[in-house]
PQR file with spaces between the fields and no chain letter, atoms N, CA, C, O and H, PARSE charges and radii, in Angstrom:
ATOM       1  N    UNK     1     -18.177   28.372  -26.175 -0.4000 1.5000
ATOM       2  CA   UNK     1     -19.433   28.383  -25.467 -0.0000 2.0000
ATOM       3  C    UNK     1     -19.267   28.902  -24.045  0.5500 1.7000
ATOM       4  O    UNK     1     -20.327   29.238  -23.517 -0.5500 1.4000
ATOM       5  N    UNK     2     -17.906   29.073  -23.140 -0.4000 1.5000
ATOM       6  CA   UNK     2     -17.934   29.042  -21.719 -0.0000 2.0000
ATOM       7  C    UNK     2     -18.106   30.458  -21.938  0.5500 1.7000
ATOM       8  O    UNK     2     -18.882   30.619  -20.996 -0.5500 1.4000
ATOM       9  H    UNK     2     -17.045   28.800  -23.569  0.4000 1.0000
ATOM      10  N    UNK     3     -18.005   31.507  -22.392 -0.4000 1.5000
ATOM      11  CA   UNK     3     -18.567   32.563  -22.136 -0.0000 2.0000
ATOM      12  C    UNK     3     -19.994   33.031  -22.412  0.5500 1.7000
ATOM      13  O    UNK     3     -20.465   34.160  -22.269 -0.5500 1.4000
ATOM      14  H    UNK     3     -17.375   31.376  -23.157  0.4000 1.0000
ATOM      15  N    UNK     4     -20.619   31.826  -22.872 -0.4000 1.5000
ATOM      16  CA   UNK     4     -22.198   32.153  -23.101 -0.0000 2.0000
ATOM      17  C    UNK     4     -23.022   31.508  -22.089  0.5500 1.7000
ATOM      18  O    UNK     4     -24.216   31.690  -21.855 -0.5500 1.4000
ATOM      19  H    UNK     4     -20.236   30.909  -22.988  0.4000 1.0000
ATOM      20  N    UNK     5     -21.955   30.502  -21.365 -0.4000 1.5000
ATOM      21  CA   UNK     5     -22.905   29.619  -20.315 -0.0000 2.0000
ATOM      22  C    UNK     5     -23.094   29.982  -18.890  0.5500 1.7000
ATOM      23  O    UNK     5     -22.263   30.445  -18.108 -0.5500 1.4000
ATOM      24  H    UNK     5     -20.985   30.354  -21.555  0.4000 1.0000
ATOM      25  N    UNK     6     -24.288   29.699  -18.705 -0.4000 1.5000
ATOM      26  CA   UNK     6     -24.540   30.213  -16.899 -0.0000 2.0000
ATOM      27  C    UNK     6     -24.497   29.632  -15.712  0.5500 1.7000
ATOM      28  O    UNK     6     -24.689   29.992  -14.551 -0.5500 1.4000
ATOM      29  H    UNK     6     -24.963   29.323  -19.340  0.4000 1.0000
ATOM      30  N    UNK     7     -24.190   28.615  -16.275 -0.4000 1.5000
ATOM      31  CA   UNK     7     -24.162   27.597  -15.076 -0.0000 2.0000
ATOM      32  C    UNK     7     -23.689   26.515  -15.453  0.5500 1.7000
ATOM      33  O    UNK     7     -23.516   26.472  -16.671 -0.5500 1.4000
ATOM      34  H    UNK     7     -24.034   28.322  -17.218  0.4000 1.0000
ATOM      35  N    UNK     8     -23.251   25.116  -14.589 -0.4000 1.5000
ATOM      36  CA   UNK     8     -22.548   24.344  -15.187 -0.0000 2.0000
ATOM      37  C    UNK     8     -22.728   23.262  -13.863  0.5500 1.7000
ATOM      38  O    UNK     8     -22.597   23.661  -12.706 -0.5500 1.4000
ATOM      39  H    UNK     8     -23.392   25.151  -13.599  0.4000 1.0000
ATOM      40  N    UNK     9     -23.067   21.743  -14.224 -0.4000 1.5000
ATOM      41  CA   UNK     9     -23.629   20.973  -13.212 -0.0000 2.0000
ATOM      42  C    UNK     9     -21.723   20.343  -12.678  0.5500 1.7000
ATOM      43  O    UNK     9     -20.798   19.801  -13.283 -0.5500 1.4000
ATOM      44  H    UNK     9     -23.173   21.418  -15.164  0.4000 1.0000
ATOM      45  N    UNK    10     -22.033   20.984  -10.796 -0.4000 1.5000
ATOM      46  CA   UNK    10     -20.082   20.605  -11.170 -0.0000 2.0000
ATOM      47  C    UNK    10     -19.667   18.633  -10.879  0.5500 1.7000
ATOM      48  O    UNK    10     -18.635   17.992  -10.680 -0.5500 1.4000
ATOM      49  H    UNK    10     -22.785   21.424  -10.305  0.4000 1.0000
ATOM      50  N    UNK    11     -21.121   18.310  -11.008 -0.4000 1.5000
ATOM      51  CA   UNK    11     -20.893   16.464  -11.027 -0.0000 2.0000
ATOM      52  C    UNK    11     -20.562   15.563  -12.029  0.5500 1.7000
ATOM      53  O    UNK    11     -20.433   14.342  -12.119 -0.5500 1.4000
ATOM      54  H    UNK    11     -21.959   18.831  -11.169  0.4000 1.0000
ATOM      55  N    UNK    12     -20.424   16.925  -13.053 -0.4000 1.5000
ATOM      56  CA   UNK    12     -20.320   16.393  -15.039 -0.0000 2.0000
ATOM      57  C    UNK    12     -19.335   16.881  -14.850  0.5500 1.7000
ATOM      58  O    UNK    12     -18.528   16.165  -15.443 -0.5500 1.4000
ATOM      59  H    UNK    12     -20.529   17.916  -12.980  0.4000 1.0000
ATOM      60  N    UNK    13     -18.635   17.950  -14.230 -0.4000 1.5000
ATOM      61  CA   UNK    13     -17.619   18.624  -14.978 -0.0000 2.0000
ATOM      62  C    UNK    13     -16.133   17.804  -14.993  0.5500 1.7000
ATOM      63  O    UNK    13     -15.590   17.358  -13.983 -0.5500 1.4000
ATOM      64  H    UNK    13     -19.290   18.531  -13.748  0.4000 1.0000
ATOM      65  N    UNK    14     -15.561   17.702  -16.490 -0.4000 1.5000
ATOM      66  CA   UNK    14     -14.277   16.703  -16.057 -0.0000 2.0000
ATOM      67  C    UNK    14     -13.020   17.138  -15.580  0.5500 1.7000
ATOM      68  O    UNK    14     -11.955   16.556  -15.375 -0.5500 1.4000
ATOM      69  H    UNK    14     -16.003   18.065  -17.311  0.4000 1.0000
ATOM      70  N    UNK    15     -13.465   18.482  -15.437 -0.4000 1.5000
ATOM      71  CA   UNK    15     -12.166   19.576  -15.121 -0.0000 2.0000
ATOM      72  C    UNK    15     -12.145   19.184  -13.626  0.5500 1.7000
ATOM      73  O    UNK    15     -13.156   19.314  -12.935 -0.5500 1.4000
ATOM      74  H    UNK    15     -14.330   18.955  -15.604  0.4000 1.0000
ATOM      75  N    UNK    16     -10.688   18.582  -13.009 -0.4000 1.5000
ATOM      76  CA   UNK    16     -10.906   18.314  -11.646 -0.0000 2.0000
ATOM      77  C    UNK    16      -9.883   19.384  -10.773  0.5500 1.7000
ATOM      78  O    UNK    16      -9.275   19.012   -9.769 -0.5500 1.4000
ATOM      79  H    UNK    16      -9.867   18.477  -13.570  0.4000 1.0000
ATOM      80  N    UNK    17      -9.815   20.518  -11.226 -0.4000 1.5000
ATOM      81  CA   UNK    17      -9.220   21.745  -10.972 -0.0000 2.0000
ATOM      82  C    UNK    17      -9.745   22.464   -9.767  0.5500 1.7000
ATOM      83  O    UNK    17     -10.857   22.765  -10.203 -0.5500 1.4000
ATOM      84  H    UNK    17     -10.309   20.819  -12.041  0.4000 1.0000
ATOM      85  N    UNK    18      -9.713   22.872   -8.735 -0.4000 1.5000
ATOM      86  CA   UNK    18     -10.132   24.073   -7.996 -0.0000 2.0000
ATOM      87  C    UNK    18     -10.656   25.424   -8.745  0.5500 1.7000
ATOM      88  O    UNK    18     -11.699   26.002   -8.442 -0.5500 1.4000
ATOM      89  H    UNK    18      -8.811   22.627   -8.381  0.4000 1.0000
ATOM      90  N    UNK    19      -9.821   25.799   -9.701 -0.4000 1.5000
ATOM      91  CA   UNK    19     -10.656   26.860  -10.702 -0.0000 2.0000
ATOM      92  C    UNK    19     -11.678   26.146  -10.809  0.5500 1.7000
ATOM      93  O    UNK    19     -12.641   26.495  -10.126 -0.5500 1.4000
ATOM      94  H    UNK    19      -8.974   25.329   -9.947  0.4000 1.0000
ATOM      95  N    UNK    20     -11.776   25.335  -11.387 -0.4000 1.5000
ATOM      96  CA   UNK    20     -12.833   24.991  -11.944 -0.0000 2.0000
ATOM      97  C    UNK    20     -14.179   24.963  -10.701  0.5500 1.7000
ATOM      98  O    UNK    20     -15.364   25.289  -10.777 -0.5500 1.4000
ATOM      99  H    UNK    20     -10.994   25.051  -11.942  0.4000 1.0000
ATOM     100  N    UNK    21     -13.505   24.523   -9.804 -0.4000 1.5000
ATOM     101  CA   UNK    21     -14.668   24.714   -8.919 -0.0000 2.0000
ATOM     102  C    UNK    21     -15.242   26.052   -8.600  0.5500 1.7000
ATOM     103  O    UNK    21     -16.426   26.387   -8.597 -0.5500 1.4000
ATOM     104  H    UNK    21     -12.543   24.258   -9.741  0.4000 1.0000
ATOM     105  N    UNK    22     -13.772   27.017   -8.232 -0.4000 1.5000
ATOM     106  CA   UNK    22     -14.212   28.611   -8.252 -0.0000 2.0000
ATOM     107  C    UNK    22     -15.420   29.292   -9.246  0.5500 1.7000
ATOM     108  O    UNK    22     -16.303   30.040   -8.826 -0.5500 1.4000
ATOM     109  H    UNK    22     -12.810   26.745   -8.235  0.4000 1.0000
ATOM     110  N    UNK    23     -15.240   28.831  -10.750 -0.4000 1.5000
ATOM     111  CA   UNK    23     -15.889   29.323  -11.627 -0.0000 2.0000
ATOM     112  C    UNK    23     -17.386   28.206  -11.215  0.5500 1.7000
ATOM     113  O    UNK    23     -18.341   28.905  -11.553 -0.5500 1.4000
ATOM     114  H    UNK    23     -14.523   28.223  -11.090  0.4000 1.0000
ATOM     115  N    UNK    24     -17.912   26.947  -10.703 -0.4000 1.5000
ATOM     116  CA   UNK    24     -19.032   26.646  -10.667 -0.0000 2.0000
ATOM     117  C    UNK    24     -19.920   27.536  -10.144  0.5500 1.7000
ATOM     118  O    UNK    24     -21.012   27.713  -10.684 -0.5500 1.4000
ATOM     119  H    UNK    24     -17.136   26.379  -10.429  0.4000 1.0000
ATOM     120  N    UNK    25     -19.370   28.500   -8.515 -0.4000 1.5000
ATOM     121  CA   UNK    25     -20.383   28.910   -7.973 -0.0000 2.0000
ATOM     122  C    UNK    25     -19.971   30.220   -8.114  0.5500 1.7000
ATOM     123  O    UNK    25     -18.911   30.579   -8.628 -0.5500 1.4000
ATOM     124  H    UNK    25     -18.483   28.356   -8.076  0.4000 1.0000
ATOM     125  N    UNK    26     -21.141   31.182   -7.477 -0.4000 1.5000
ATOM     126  CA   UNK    26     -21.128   32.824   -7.160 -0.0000 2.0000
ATOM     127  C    UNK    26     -20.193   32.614   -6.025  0.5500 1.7000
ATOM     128  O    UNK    26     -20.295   31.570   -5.381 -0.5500 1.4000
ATOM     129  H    UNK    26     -22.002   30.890   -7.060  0.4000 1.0000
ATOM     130  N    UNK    27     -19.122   33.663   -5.652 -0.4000 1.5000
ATOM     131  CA   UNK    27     -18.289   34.521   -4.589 -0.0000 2.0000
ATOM     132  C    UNK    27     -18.913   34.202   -3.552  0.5500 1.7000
ATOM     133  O    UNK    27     -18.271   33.442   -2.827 -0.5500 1.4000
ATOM     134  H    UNK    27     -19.040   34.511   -6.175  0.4000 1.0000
ATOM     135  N    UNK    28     -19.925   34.483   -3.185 -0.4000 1.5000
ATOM     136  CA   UNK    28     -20.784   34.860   -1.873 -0.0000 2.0000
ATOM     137  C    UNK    28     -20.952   32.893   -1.518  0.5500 1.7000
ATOM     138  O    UNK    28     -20.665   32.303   -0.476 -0.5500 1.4000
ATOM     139  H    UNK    28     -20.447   35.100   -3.774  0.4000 1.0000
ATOM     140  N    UNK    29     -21.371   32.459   -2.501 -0.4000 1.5000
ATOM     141  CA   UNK    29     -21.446   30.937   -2.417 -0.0000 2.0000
ATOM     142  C    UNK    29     -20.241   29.719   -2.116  0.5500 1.7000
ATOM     143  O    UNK    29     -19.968   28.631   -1.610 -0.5500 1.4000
ATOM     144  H    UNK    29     -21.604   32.938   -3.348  0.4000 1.0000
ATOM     145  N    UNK    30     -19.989   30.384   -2.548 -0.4000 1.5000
ATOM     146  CA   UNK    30     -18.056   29.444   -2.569 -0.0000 2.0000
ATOM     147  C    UNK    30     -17.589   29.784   -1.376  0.5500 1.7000
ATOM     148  O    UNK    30     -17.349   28.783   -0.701 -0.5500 1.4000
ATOM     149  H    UNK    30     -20.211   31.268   -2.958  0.4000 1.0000
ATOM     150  N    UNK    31     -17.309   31.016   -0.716 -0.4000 1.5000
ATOM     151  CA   UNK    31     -17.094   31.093    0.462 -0.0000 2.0000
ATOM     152  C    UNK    31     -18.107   30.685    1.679  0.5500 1.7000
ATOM     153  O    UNK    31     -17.813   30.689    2.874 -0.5500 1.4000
ATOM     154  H    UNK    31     -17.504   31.829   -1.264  0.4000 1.0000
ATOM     155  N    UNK    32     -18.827   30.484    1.352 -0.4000 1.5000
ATOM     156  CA   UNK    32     -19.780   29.945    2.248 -0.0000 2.0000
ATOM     157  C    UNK    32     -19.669   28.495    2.316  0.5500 1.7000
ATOM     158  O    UNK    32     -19.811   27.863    3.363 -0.5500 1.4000
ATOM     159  H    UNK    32     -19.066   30.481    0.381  0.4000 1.0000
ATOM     160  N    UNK    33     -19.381   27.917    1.041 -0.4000 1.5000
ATOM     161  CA   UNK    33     -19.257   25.643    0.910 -0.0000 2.0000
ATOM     162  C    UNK    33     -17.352   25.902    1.772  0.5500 1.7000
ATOM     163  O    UNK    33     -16.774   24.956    2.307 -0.5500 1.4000
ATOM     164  H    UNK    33     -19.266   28.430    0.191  0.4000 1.0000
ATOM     165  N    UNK    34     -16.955   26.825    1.718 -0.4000 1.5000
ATOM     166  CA   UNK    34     -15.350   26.782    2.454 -0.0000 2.0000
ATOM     167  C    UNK    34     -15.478   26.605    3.864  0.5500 1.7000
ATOM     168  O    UNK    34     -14.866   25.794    4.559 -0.5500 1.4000
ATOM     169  H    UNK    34     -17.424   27.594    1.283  0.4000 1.0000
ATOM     170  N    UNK    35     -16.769   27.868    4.398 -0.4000 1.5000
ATOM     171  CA   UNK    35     -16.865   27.799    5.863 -0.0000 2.0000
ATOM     172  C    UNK    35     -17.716   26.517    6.155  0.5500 1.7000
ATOM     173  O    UNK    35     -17.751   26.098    7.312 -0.5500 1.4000
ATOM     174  H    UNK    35     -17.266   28.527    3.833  0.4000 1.0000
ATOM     175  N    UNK    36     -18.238   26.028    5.402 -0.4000 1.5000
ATOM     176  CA   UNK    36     -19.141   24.633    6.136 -0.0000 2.0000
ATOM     177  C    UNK    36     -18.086   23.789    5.611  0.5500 1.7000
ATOM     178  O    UNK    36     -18.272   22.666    6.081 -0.5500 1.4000
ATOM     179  H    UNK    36     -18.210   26.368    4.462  0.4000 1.0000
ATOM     180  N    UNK    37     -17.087   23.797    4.875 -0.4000 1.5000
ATOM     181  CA   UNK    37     -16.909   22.191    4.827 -0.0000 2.0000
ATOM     182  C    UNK    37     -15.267   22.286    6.016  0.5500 1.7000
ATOM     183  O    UNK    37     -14.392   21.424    6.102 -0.5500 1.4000
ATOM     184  H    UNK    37     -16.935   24.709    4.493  0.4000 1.0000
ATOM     185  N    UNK    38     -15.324   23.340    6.609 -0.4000 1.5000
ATOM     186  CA   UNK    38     -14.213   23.743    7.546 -0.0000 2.0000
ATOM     187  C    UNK    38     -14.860   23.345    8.796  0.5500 1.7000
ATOM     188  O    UNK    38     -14.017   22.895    9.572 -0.5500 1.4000
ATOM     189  H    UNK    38     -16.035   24.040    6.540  0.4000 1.0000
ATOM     190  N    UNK    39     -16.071   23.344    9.291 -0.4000 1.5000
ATOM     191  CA   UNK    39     -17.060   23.232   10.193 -0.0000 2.0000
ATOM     192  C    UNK    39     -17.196   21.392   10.097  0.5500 1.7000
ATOM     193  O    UNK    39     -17.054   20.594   11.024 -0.5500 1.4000
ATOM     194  H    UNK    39     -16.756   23.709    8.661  0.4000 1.0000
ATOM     195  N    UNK    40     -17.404   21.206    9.146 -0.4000 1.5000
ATOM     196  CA   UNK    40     -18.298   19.737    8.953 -0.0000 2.0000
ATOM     197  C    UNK    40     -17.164   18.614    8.471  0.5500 1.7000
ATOM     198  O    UNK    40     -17.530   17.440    8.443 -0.5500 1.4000
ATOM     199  H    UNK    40     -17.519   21.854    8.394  0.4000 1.0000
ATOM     200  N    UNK    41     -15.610   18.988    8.041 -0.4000 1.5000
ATOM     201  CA   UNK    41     -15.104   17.746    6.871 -0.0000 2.0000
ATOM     202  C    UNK    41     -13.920   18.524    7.431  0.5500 1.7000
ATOM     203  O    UNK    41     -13.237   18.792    6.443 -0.5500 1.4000
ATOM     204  H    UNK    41     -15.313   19.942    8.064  0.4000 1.0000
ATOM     205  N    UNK    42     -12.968   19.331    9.186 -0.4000 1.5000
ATOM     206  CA   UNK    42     -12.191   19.405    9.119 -0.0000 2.0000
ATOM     207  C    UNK    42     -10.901   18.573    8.654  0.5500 1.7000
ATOM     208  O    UNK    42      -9.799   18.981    8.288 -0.5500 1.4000
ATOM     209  H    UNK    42     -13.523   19.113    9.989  0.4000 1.0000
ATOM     210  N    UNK    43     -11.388   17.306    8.783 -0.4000 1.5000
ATOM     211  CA   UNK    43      -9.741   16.166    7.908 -0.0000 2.0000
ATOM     212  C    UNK    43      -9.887   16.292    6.714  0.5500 1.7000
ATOM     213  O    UNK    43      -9.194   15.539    6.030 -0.5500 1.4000
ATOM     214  H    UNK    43     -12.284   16.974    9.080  0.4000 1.0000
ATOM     215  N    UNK    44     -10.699   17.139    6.073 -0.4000 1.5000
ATOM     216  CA   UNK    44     -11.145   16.303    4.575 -0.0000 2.0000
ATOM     217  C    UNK    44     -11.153   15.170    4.358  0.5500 1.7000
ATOM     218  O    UNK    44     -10.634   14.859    3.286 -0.5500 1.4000
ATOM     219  H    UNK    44     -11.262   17.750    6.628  0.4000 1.0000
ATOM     220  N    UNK    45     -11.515   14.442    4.909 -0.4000 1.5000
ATOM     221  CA   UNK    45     -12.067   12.794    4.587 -0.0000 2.0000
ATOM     222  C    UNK    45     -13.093   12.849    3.118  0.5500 1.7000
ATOM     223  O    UNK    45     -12.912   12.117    2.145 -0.5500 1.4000
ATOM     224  H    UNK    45     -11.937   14.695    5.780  0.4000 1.0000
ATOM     225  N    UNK    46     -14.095   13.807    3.226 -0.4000 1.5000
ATOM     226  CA   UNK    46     -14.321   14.068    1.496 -0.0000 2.0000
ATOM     227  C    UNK    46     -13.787   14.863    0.807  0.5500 1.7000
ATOM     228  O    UNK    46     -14.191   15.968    0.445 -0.5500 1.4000
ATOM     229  H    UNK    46     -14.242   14.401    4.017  0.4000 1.0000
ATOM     230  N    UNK    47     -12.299   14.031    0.464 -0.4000 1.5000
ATOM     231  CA   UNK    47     -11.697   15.412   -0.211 -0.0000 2.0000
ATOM     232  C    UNK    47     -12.568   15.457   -1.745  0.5500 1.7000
ATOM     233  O    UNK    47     -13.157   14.601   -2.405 -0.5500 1.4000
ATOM     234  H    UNK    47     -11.971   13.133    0.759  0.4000 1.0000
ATOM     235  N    UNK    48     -12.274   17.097   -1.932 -0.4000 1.5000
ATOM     236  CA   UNK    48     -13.013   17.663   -2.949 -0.0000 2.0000
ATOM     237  C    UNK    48     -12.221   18.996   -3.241  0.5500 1.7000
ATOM     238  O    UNK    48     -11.569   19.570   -2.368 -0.5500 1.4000
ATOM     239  H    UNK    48     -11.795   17.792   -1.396  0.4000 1.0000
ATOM     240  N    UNK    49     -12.327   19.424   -4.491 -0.4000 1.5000
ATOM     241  CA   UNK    49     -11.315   20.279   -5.061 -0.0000 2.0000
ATOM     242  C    UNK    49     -12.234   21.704   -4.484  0.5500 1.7000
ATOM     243  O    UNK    49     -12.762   22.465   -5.294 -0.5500 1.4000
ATOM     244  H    UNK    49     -12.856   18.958   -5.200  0.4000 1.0000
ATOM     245  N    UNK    50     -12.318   21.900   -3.119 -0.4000 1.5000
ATOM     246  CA   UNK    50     -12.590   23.418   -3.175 -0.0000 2.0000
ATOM     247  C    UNK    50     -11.673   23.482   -2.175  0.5500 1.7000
ATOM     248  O    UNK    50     -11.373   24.568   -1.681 -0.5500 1.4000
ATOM     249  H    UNK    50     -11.889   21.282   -2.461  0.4000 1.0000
């Protein structure tokens, strides 16, 4: 099915991978949750697999 699907909610997903996060969003998007959470969560205190 992952090549038929378009989207994918990443709060279900059990894959706790960084790919996995790569593949949730568009390019343009993912680099953009990198520069805010570099701005907003420099300790990572919420760490999160991006």
């Amino acid at each position: 099915m992952s090549p038929m699907s378009v989207g994918r909610y990443v709060n279900y997903d059990g894959d706790n991978s960084r790919e996995s996060a790569v593949r949730s969003y568009s390019v343009p998007k993912y680099r953009r949750l990198i520069e805010v959470k570099k701005v907003y969560d420099p300790h990572d205190l919420f760490a999160t697999r991006l």
